[in-house]
C-alpha positions as CSV (number, residue, x, y, z in Angstrom):
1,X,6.5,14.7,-25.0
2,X,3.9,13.7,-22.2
3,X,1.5,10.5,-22.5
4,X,-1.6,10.0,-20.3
5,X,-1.5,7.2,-17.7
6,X,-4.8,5.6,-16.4
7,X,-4.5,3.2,-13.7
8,X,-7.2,0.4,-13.3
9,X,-8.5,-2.2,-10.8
10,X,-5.1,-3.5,-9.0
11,X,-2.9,-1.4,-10.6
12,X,-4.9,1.6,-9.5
13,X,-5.2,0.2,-5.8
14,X,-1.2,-0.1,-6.0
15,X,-0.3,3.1,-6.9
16,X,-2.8,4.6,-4.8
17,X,-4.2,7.0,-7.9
18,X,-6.5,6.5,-10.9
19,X,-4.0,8.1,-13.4
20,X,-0.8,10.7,-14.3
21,X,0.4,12.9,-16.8
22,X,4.0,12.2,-17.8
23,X,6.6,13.5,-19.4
24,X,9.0,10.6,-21.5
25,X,11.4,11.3,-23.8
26,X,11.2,10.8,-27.8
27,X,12.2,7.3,-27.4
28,X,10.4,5.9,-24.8
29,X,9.3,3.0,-25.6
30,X,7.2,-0.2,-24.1
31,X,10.2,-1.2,-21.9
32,X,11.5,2.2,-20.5
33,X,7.8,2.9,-20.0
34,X,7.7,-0.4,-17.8
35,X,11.2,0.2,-16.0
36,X,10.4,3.9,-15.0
37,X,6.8,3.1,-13.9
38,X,8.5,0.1,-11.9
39,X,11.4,2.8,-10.2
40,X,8.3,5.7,-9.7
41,X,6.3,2.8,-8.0
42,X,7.9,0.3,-6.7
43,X,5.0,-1.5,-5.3
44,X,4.4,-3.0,-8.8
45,X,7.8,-4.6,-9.3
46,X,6.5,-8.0,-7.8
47,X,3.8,-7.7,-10.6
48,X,5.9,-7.1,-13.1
49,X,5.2,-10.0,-14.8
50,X,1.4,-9.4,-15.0
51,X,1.4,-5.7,-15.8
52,X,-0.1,-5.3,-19.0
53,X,0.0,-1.9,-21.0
54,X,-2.3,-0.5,-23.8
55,X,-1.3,2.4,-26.0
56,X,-5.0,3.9,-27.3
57,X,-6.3,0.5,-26.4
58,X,-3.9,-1.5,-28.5
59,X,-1.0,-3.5,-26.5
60,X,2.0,-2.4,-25.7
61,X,5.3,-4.3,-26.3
62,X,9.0,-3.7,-25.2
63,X,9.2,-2.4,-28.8
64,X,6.0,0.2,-29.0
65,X,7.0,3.5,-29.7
66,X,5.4,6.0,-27.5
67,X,4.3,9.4,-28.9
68,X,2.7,12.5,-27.6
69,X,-0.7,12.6,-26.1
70,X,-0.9,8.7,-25.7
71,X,-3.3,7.4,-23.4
72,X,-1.5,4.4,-22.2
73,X,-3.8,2.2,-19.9
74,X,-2.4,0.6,-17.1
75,X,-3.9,-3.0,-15.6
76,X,-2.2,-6.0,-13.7
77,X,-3.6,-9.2,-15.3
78,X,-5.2,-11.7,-12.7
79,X,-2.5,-15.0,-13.0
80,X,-3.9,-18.0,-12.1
81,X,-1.8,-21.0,-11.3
């Protein structure tokens, strides 16, 4: 199945592109979402902890089943100390 990435503010300067089409399996999920956008880019695996994710702009969890034609938006949250 493929999903629709869009990329914004940090997350977007990061990756170096606004968005992606990508293909994921049947099961992806929340968390294999996160771990293959973390191996594809590894600029964003010290933000890791601040990435949020929206599935057709609800949020993701580990849990959240992905399904075909998604639009999954992509953002790092500012973390203040």
């Amino acid at each position: 199945m493929q999903i629709r990435l869009i990329y914004h503010d940090k997350a977007r300067d990061l990756v170096g592109k606004s968005g992606d089409m990508l293909h994921v399996d049947e099961s992806a999920n929340g968390s294999s979402l996160l771990s293959r956008l973390a191996t594809a880019h590894p600029q964003l695996i010290s933000h890791l902890n601040a990435v949020r994710i929206l599935r057709n702009a609800h949020d993701v969890t580990a849990d959240t089943q992905l399904c075909d034609g998604d639009i999954v938006d992509v953002t790092i949250q500012h973390v203040t100390a």
